[in-house]
Wavefront OBJ file of the C-alpha trace (Angstrom):
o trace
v 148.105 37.068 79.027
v 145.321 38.511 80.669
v 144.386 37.129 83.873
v 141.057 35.278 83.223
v 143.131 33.485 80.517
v 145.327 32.268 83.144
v 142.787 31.245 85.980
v 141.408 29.047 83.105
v 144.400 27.908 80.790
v 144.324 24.224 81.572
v 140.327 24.598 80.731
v 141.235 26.618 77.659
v 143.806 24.386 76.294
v 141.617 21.383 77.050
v 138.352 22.728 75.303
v 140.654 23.764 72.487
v 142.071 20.273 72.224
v 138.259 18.888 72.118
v 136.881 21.455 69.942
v 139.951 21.323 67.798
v 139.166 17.715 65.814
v 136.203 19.577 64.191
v 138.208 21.967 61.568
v 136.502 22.086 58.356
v 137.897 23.870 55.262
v 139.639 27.009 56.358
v 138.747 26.196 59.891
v 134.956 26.399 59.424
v 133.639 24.842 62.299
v 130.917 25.789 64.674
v 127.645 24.490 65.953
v 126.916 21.782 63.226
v 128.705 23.685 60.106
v 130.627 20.872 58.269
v 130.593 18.984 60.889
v 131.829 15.912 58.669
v 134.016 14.591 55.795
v 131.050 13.113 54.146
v 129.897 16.293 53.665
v 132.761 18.563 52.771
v 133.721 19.671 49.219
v 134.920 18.555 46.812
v 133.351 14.868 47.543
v 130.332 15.914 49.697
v 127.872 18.473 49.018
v 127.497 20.997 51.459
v 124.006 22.177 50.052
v 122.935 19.377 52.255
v 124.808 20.553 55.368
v 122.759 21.188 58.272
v 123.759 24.092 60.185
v 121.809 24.740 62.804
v 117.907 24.103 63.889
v 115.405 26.393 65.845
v 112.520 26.287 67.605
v 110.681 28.827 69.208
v 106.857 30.429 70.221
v 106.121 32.908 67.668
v 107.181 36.417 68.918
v 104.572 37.714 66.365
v 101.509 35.441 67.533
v 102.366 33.292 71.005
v 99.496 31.074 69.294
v 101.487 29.867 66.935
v 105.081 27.742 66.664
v 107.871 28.205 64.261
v 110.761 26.047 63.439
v 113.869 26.941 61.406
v 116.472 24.608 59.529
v 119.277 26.437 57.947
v 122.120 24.289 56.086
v 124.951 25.347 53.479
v 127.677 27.163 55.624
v 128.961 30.137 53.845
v 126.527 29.623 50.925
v 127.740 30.940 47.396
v 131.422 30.758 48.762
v 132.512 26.960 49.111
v 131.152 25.787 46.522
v 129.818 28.528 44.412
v 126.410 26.477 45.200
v 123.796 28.944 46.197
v 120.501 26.662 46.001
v 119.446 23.846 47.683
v 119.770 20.567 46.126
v 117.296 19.001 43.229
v 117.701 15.451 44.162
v 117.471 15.703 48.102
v 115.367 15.880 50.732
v 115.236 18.220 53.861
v 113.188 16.736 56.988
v 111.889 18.623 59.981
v 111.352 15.542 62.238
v 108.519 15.580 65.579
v 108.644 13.599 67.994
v 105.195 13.581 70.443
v 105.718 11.087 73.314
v 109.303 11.476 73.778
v 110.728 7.819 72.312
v 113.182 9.956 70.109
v 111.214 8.443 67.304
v 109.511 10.630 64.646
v 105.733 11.140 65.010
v 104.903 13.491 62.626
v 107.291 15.153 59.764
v 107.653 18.005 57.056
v 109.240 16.839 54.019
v 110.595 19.718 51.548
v 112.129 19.073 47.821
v 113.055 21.605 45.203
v 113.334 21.700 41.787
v 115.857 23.389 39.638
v 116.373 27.520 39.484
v 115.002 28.665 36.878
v 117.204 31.970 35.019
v 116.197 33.997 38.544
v 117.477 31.502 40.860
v 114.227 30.793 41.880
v 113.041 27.282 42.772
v 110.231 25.832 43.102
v 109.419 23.848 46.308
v 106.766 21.086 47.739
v 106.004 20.317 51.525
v 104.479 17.186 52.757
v 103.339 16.048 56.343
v 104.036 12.938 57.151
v 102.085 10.809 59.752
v 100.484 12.676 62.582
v 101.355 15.837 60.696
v 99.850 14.288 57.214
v 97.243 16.713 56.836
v 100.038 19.602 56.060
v 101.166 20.113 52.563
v 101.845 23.213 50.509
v 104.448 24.428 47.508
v 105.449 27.557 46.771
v 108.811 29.284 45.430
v 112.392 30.441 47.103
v 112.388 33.922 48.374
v 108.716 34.588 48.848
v 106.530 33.842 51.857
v 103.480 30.838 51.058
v 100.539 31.768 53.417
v 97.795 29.134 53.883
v 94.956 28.666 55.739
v 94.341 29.014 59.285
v 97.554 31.268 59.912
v 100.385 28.882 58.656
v 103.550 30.272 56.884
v 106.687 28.837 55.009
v 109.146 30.464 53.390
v 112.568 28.982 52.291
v 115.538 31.022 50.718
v 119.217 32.693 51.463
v 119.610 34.504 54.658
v 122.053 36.328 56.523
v 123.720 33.062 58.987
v 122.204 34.109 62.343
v 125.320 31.933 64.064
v 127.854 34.022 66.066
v 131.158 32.856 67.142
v 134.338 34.368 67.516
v 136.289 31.408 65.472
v 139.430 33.083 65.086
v 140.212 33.993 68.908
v 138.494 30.253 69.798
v 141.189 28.214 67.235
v 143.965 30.622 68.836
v 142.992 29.294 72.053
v 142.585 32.460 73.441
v 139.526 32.661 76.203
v 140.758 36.033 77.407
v 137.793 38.357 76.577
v 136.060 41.115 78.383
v 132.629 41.533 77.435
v 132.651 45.050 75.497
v 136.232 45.572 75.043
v 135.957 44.996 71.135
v 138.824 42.421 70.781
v 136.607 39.777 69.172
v 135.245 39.448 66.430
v 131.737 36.839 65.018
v 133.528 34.901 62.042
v 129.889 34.735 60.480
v 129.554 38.371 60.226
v 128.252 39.219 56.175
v 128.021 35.029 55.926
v 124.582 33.792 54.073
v 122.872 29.950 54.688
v 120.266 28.766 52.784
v 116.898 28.536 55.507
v 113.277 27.222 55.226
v 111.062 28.327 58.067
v 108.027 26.976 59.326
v 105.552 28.945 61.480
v 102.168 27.120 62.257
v 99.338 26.998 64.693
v 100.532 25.405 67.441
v 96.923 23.299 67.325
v 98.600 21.954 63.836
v 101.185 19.978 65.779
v 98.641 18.692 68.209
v 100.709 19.571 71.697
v 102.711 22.171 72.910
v 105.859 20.340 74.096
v 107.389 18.116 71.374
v 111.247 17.018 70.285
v 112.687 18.580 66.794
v 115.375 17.635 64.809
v 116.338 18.206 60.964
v 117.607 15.763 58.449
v 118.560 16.005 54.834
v 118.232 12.664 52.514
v 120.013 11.667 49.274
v 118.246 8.270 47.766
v 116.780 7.536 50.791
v 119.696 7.741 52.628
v 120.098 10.058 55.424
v 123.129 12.393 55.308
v 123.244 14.695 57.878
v 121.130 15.455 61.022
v 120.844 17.937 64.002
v 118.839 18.771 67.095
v 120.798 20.714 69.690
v 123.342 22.602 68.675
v 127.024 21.389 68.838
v 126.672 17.967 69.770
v 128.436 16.440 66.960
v 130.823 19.161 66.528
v 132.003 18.815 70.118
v 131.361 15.654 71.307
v 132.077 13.025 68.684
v 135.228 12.368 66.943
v 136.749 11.803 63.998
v 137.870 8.087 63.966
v 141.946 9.183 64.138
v 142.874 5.316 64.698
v 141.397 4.282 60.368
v 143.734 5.504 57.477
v 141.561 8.222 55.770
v 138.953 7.032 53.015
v 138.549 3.142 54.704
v 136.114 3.462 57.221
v 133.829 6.714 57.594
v 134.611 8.826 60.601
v 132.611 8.918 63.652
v 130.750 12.210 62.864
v 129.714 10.310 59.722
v 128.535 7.449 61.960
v 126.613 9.998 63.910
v 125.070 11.909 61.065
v 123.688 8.640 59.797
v 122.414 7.721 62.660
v 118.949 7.943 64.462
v 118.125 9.732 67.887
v 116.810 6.563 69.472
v 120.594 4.655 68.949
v 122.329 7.950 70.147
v 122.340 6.582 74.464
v 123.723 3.153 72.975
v 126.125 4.514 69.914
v 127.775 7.503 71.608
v 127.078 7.523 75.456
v 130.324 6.962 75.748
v 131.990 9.626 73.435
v 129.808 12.187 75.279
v 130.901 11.062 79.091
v 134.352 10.935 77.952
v 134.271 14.460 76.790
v 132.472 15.904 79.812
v 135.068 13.780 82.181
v 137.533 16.503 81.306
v 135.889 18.990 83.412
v 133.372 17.402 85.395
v 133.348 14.243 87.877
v 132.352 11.126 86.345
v 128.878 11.408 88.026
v 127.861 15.033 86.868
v 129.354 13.619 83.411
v 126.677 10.798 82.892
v 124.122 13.407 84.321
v 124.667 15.710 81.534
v 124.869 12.848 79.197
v 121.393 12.134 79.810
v 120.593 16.088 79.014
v 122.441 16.212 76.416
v 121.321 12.967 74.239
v 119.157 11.984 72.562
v 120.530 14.917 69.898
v 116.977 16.252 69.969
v 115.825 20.132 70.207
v 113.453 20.019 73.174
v 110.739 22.745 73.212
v 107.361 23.995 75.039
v 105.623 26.497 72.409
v 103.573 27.597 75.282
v 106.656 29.302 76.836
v 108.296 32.246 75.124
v 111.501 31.412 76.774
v 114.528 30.520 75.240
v 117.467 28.062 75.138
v 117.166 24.971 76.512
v 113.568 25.705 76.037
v 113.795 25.272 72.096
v 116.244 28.172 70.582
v 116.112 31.013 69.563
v 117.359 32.814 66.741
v 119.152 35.316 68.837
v 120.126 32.692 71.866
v 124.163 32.786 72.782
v 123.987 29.282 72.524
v 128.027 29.551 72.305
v 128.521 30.915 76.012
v 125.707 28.519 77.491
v 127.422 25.210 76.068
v 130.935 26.546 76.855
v 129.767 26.873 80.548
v 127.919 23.365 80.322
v 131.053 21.570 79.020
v 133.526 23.442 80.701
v 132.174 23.168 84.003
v 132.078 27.330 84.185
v 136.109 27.917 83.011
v 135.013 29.328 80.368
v 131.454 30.734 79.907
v 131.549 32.935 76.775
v 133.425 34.179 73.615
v 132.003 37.784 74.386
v 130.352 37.807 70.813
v 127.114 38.741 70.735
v 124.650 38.538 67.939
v 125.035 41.081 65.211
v 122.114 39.946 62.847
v 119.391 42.244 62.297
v 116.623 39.806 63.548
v 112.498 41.330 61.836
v 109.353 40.824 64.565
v 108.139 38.971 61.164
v 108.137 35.518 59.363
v 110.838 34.518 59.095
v 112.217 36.889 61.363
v 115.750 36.030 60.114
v 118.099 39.118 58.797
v 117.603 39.364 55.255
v 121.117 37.923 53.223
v 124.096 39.858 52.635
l 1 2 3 4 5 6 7 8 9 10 11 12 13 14 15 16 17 18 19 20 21 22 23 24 25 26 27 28 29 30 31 32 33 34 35 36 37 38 39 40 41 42 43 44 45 46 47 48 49 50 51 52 53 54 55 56 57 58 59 60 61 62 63 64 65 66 67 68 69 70 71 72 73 74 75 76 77 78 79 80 81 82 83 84 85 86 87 88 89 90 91 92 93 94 95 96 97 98 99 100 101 102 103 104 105 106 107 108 109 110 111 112 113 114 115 116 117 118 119 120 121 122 123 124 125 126 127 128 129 130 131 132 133 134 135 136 137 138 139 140 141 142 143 144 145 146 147 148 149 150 151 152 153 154 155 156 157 158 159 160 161 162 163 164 165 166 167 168 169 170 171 172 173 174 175 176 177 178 179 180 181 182 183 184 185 186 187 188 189 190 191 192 193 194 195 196 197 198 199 200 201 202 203 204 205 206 207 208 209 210 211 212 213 214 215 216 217 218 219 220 221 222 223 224 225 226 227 228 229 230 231 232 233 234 235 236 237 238 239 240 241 242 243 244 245 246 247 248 249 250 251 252 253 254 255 256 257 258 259 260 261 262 263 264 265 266 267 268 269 270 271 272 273 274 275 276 277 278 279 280 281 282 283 284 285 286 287 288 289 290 291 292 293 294 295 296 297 298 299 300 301 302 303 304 305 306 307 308 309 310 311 312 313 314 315 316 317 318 319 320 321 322 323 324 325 326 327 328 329 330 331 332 333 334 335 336 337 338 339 340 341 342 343 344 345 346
């Protein structure tokens, strides 16, 4: 073993131990990729997976704010599903006044691929954003009035994780030294990106999360990344299929319940590494699950994120307590200056 791996083994094995309840199918797990049975194949659809949300000031035009919800880990290769879904809903939901409740929304819906693949799409504001709508169709950029832009297709995943080394419990990198490996290098996602005036939203600083519906029911949502993943746990104490599992419980849930529902879950995570105190100090950070950002400010993570933040090392140091502060991956996407300014797909 190399000797960082020893200086922080007990760290290691912990963080592998909390990390380690959130294996998906063939160990996909990472930031919020099927982060629950209720949405893994065969019985969920993953199509309505969130896997990660960003927010960040336009590097193109710092007038303007852009906001990114990809879902559908490994898209094409699960499920052989490379759309999104026909009969649900994705929501990018604002909040303005910092109540973790939604003031404003985008609400997106697609109808069926035609021979192409192509779907057709439709985008409604909701409430302080109801003066927003467009349509348009996958894999082309819609351009409206005033500067706005939305586009929504398959990318090239712009997560980066070594997965392999992190399962293997192995924490002994040196930045550089080419023994890792990002396990969503040549993976797609489905994305729909957003960039607006930031006089569209009203404010600069604001609360995002994404949400995907199915009947009016809400199946999956993210802010930040990783807090489900690492955080909450699978209920290990019902017989599988009786009661849903905690993540489900916290995918259903709203941002304004999260103190109340899974304070606890959080502080008993962080009480690993950190003293109780610093624990229910982070646990305020760190919920409600909502993506904090100022689009006046160019910086990055925790300001919003960024597509090419190492959100990976900055939450391994936050939960760890700095035993462990990165995976020594760094991004390998080819990132455009442009809308979308995600790597075209694979």
């Amino acid at each position: 073993m190399r000797a960082r791996f020893v200086t922080a083994g007990a760290a290691a094995v912990a963080l592998a131990l909390v990390f380690g309840m959130a294996r998906g199918p063939a160990g996909l797990v990472a930031a919020d990729h099927l982060d629950a049975p209720g949405l893994t194949p065969p019985g969920g659809d993953s199509r309505l997976d969130i896997n990660d949300v960003y927010a960040f000031q336009s590097p193109a035009n710092a007038n303007n704010a852009v906001a990114i919800m990809t879902v559908n880990p490994a898209a094409g290769l699960l499920t052989g599903q490379t759309g999104f879904s026909t009969t649900g809903r994705y929501d990018l939901e604002i909040d303005l006044d910092s109540d973790a409740k939604p003031d404003a929304g985008l609400r997106f819906t697609f109808g069926a691929a035609n021979a192409s693949g192509v779907q057709a799409w439709q985008m409604k504001g909701t409430a302080k954003a109801a003066h927003l709508s467009a349509a348009g169709t996958t894999s082309t950029v819609t351009n409206l009035p005033g500067g706005a832009k939305i586009t929504a297709g398959t990318f090239d995943d712009p997560f980066f994780f070594d997965l392999v080394n992190f399962l293997a419990v192995d924490f002994s990198c040196t930045p550089g030294d080419g023994d890792t490996s990002n396990f969503f290098l040549g993976l797609n996602t489905l994305a729909i990106a957003v960039e607006l005036p930031r006089t569209d939203l009203g404010q600069d600083s604001m609360g995002i999360w994404a949400r995907t519906m199915l009947d009016d029911t809400q199946i999956d949502r993210m802010g930040r990344p990783a807090i489900n993943t690492v955080f909450i746990p699978n209920n290990i104490f019902e017989p599988s299929g009786t009661e849903p599992s905690q993540r489900n419980a916290f995918n259903s849930g709203k941002p304004q319940h999260d103190q109340r529902d899974f304070r606890g879950e959080v502080v008993d995570t962080l009480d690993i590494f950190h003293t109780l105190a610093n624990a229910n100090v982070l646990a305020d950070i760190l919920l409600p699950d909502i993506l904090t950002v100022d689009f006046s400010n160019s910086a990055g993570f925790l300001n919003g994120r960024q597509l090419a933040n190492d959100v990976i090392d900055a939450e391994l140091g936050i939960v760890t307590n700095g035993a462990v502060t990165t995976d020594c991956v760094p991004t390998d996407s080819a990132f455009t200056g442009t809308f979308p300014y995600l790597a075209p797909a694979n």
